[in-house]
C-alpha positions as CSV (number, residue, x, y, z in Angstrom):
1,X,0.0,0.0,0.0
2,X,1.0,3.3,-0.7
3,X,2.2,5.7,2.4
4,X,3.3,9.5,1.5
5,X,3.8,12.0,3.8
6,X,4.6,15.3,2.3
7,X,6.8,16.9,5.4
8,X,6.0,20.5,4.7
9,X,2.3,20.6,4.5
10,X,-0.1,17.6,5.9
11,X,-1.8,15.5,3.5
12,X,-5.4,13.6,3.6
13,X,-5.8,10.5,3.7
14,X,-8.8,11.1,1.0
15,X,-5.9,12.9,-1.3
16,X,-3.6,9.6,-0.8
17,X,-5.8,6.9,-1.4
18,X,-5.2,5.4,1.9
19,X,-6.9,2.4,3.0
20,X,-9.7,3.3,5.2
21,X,-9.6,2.5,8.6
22,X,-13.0,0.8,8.9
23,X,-11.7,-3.0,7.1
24,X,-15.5,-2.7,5.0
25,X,-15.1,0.4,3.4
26,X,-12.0,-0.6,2.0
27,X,-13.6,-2.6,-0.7
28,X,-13.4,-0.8,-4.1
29,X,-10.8,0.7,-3.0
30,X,-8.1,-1.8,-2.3
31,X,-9.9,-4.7,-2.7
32,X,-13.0,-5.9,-4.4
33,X,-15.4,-8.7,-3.0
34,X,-17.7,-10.8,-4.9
35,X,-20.7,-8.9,-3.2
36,X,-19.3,-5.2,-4.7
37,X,-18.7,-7.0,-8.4
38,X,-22.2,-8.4,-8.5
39,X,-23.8,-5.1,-7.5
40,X,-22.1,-3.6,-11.0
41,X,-24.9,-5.3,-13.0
42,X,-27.1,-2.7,-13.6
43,X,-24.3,-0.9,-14.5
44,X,-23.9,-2.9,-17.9
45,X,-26.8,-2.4,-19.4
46,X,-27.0,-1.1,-22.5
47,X,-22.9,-0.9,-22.9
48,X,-21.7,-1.5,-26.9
49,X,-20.0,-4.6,-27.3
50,X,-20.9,-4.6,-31.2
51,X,-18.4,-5.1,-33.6
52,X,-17.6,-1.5,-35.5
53,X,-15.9,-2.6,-38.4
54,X,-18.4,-4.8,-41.1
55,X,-16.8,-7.2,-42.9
56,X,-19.0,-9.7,-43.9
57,X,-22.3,-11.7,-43.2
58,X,-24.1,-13.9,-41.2
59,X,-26.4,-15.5,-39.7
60,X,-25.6,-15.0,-35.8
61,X,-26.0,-12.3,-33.5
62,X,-23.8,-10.1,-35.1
63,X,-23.1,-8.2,-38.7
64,X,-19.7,-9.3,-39.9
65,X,-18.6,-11.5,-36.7
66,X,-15.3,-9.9,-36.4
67,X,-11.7,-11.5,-38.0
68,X,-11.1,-15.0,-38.7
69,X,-13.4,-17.9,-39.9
70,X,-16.0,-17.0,-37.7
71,X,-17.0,-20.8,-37.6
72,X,-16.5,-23.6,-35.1
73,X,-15.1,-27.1,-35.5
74,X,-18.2,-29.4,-35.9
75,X,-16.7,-33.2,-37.5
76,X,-14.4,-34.7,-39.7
77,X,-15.9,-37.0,-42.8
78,X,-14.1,-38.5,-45.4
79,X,-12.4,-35.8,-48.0
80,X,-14.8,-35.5,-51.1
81,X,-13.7,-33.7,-54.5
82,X,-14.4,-30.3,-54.2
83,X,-13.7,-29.6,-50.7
84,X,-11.7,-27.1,-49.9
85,X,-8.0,-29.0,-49.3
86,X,-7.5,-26.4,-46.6
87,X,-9.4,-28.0,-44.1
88,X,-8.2,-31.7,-44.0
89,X,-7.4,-33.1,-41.2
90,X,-4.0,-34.4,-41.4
91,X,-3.6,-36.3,-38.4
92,X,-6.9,-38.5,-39.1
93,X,-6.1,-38.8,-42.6
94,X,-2.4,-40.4,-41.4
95,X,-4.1,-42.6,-39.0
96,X,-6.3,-43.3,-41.4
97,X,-5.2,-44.1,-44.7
98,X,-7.9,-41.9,-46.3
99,X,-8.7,-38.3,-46.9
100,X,-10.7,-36.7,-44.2
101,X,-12.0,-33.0,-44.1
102,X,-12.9,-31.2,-41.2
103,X,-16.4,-29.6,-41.0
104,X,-17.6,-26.4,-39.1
105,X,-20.9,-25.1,-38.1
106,X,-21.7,-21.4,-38.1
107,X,-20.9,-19.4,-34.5
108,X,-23.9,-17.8,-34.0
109,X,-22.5,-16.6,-30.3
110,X,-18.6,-14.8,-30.3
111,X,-15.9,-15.8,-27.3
112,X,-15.2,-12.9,-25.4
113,X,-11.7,-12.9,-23.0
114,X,-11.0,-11.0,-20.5
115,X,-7.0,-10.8,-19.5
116,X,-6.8,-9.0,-16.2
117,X,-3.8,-7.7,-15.1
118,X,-3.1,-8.4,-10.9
119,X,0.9,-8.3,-11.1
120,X,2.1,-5.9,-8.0
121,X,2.7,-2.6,-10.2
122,X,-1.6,-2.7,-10.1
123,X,-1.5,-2.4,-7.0
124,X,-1.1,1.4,-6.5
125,X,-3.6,3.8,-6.4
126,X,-3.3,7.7,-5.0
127,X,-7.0,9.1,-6.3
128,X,-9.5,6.9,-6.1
129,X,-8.8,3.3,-5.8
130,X,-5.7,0.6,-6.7
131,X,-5.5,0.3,-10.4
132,X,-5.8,-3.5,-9.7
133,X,-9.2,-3.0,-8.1
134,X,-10.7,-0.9,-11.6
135,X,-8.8,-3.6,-13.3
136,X,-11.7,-5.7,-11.4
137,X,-14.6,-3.6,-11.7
138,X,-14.1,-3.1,-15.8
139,X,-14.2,-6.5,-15.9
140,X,-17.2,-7.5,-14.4
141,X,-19.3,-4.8,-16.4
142,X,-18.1,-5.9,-18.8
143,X,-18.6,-9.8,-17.8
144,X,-22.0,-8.9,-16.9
145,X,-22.8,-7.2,-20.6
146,X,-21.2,-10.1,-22.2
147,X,-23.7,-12.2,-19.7
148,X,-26.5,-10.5,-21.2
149,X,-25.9,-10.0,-25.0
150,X,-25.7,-14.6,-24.3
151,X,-21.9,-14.5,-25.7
152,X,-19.1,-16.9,-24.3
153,X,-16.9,-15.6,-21.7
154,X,-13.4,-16.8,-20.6
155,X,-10.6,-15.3,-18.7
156,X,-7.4,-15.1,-17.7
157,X,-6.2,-13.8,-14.4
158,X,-2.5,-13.6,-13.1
159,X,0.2,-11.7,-11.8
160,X,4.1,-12.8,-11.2
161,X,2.8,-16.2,-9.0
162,X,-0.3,-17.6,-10.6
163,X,-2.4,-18.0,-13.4
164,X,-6.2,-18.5,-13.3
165,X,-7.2,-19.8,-17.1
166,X,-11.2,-20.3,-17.7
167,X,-11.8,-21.0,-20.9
168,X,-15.3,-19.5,-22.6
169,X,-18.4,-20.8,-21.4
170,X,-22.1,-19.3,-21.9
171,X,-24.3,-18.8,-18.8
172,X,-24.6,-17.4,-15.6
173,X,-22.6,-19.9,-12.9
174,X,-20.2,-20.2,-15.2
175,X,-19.5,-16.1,-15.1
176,X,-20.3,-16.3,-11.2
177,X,-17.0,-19.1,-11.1
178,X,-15.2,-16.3,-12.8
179,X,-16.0,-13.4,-10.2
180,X,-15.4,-15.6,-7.6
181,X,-12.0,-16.7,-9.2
182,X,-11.2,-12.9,-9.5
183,X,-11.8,-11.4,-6.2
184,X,-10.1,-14.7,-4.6
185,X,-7.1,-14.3,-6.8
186,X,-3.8,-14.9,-4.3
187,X,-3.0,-11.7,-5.9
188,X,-5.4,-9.8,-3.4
189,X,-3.4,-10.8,-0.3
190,X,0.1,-10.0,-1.6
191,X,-0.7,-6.6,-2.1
192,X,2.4,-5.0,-0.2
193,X,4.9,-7.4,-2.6
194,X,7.7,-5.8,-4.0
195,X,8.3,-5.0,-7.1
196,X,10.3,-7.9,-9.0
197,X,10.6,-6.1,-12.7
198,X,12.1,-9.1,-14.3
199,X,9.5,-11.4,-12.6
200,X,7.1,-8.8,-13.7
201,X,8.2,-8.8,-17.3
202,X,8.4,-12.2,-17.5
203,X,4.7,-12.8,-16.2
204,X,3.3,-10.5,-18.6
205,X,5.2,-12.6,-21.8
206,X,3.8,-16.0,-20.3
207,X,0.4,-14.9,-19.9
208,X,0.0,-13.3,-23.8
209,X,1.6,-16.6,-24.8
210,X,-1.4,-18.6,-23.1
211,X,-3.9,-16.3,-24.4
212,X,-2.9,-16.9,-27.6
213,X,-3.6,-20.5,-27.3
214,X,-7.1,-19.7,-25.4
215,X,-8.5,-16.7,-28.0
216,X,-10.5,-18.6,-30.9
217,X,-10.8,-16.3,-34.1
218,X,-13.3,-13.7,-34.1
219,X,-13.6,-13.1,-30.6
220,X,-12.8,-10.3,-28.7
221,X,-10.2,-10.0,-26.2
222,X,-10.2,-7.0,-23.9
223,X,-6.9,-6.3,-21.7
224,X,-7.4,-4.7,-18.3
225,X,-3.7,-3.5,-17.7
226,X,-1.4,-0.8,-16.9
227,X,1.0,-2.6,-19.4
228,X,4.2,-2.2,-17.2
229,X,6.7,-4.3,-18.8
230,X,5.2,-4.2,-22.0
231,X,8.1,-5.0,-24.6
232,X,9.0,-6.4,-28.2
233,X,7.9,-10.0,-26.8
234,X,4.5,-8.5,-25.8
235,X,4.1,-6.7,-28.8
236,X,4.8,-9.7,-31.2
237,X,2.2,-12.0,-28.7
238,X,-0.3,-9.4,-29.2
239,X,-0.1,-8.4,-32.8
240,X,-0.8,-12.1,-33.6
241,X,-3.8,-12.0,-31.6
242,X,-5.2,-9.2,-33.0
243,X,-4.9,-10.7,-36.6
244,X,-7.7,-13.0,-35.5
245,X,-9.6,-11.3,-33.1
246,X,-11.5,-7.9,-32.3
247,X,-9.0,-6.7,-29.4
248,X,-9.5,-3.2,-26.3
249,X,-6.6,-2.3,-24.5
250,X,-7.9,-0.9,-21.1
251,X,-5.1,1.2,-20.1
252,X,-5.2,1.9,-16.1
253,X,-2.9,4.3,-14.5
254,X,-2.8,6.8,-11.5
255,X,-3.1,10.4,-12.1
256,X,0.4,10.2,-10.4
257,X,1.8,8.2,-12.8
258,X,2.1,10.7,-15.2
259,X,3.1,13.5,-13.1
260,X,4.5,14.3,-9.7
261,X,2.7,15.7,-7.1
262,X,2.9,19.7,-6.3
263,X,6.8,20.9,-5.2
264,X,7.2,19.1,-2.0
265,X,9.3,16.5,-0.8
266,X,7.5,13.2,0.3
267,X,8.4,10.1,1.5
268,X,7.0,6.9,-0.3
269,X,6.7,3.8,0.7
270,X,5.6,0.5,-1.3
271,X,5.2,-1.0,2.4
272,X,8.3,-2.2,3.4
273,X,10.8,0.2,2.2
274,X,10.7,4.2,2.0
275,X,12.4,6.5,-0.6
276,X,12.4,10.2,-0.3
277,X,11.0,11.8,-3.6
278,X,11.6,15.7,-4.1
279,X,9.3,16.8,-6.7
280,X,10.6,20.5,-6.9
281,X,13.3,19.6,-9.0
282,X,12.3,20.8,-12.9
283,X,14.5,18.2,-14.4
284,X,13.0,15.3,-12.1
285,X,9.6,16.4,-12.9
286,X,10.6,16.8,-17.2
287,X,12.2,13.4,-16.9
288,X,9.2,11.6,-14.7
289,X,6.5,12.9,-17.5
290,X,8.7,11.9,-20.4
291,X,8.8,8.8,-19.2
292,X,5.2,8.0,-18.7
293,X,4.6,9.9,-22.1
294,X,6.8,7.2,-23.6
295,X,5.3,4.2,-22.1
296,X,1.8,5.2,-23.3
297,X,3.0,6.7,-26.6
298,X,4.1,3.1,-26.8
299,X,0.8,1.5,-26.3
300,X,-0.9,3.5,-28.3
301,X,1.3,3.7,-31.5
302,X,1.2,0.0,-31.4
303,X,-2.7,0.2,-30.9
304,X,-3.4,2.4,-34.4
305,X,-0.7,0.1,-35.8
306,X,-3.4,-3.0,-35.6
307,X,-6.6,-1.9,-35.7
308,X,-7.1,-2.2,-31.6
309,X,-9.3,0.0,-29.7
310,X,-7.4,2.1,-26.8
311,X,-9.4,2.9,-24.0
312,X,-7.9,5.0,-20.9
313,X,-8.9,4.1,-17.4
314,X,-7.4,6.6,-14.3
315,X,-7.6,5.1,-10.7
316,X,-10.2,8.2,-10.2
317,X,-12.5,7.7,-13.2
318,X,-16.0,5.6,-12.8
319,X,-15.3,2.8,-14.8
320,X,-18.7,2.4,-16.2
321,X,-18.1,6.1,-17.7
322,X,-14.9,5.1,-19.3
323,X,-16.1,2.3,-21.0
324,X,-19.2,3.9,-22.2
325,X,-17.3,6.9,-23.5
326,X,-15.2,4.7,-26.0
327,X,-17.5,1.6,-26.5
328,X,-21.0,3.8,-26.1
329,X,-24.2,2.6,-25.3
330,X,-26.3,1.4,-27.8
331,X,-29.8,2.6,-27.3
């Protein structure tokens, strides 16, 4: 948890994002239980999970169902002339001696993923709650729209420890499983971990890698993230995903992320070590904002570059406004 304490002129806890000191009231703002995630239904409804970009038709839910086939694997029957000689199935036609193509049925219903970000970088928060905990909270609104509009919905939790895979399923208990996975993520009770950047790093790579193998073509993957650590490795992961898939980067960040408080000096603490931090200093300041700038430049150049929507989420924004203001509400 975060501790500053600016020495020349008292802070409040409200400006610090301190966690209360009544234990309840510090869900949604450190923490999220399964009882705060279910009461973000209502706030769903309505939200635009369409596809924007029409590319062809049929005969689901949706007008031109996104990248990819769009179709999923139904049989294999023996290869007849005429079929297409991309879809035989190789491995029964070695076993068998024989020919055999696969079939696929129409997806009438799209996959929809959720990658949620809980390494330790998401958990820091000055103005209004941990980025790990609007991590949360954008998720289930978004789980709960994707509950509604009756698509399949999978996810994949993690941070530097564990990984939590649920493949798509359709239904209600199977979304409840997911909450519950979420807000009983180990990730929730190592909250004052420090930061291991390699570890970090290294997390992020292996869960893309995973996702890749989970994401079906023509889904839609949404990542909830701050994207520390995001590299050449990440990039590659990602830009094969979104040749196949309808992708939103949820970019989460503190407001003091991107710049440093007013002149002061303040101590901060991640909650086992402290470091003084003198934000007076011009240079420290021009340096700290480049720096951000960079890292989000980053995300978003390689966002126009393939076709993904961005979507910025601060620690002090409503999710639910967030995602309405990019995604929209369809009426």
């Amino acid at each position: 948890m975060i501790d500053a304490l600016r020495r020349h002129k008292p802070i409040a806890d409200s400006d610090l994002g301190h966690a209360p000191r009544i234990a309840d009231e510090g869900d949604g703002v450190v923490r999220v239980s399964l009882a705060s995630l279910l009461d973000l239904r209502h706030c769903s409804l309505g939200l635009d999970l369409r596809p924007h970009r029409v590319l062809a038709s049929t005969s689901g839910s949706y007008i031109s169902p996104f990248k990819g086939r769009g179709m999923e694997f139904d049989e294999v029957r023996p290869y007849m002339q005429g079929d297409d000689v991309r879809t035989i199935d190789w491995r029964v036609t070695a076993r068998s001696g024989r020919p055999h193509t696969k079939l696929f049925r129409e997806e009438r219903k799209r996959a929809v993923l959720l990658w949620v970000d809980l390494r330790a970088p998401m958990f820091f928060g000055i103005r209004g709650a941990f980025k790990s905990v609007r991590a949360a909270q954008a998720a289930a609104i978004l789980g709960w729209r994707t509950l509604d509009l009756g698509d399949r919905l999978g996810a994949l939790i993690f941070d530097e420890a564990r990984h939590d895979e649920l493949r798509p399923r359709r239904g209600q208990p199977p979304f409840l499983h997911l909450l519950r996975r979420l807000t009983g993520h180990p990730a929730w009770q190592r909250a004052d971990r420090q930061l291991d950047e390699a570890a970090s790093s290294q997390s992020l790579n292996q869960s893309l890698l995973r996702l890749r193998r989970v994401a079906q073509p023509g889904g839609l993957v949404v990542l909830l993230s701050d994207f520390t650590g995001f590299d050449g490795q990440a990039a590659a992961h990602l830009a094969q995903l979104s040749r196949h898939n309808d992708m939103v980067f949820v970019g989460i960040n503190d407001p003091m992320e991107s710049e440093l408080p007013p002149a002061g000096s303040y101590r901060v603490s991640d909650g086992r070590t402290f470091v003084d931090v003198d934000s007076a200093d011009p240079v420290r300041r021009a340096q700290y904002r480049q720096r951000f700038a960079e890292h989000r430049a980053g995300i978003e150049d390689f966002c126009r570059g393939h076709g993904v929507t961005f979507l910025p989420l601060s620690t002090g924004d409503d999710p639910f406004t967030a995602l309405q203001r990019k995604l929209g509400v369809r009426r």
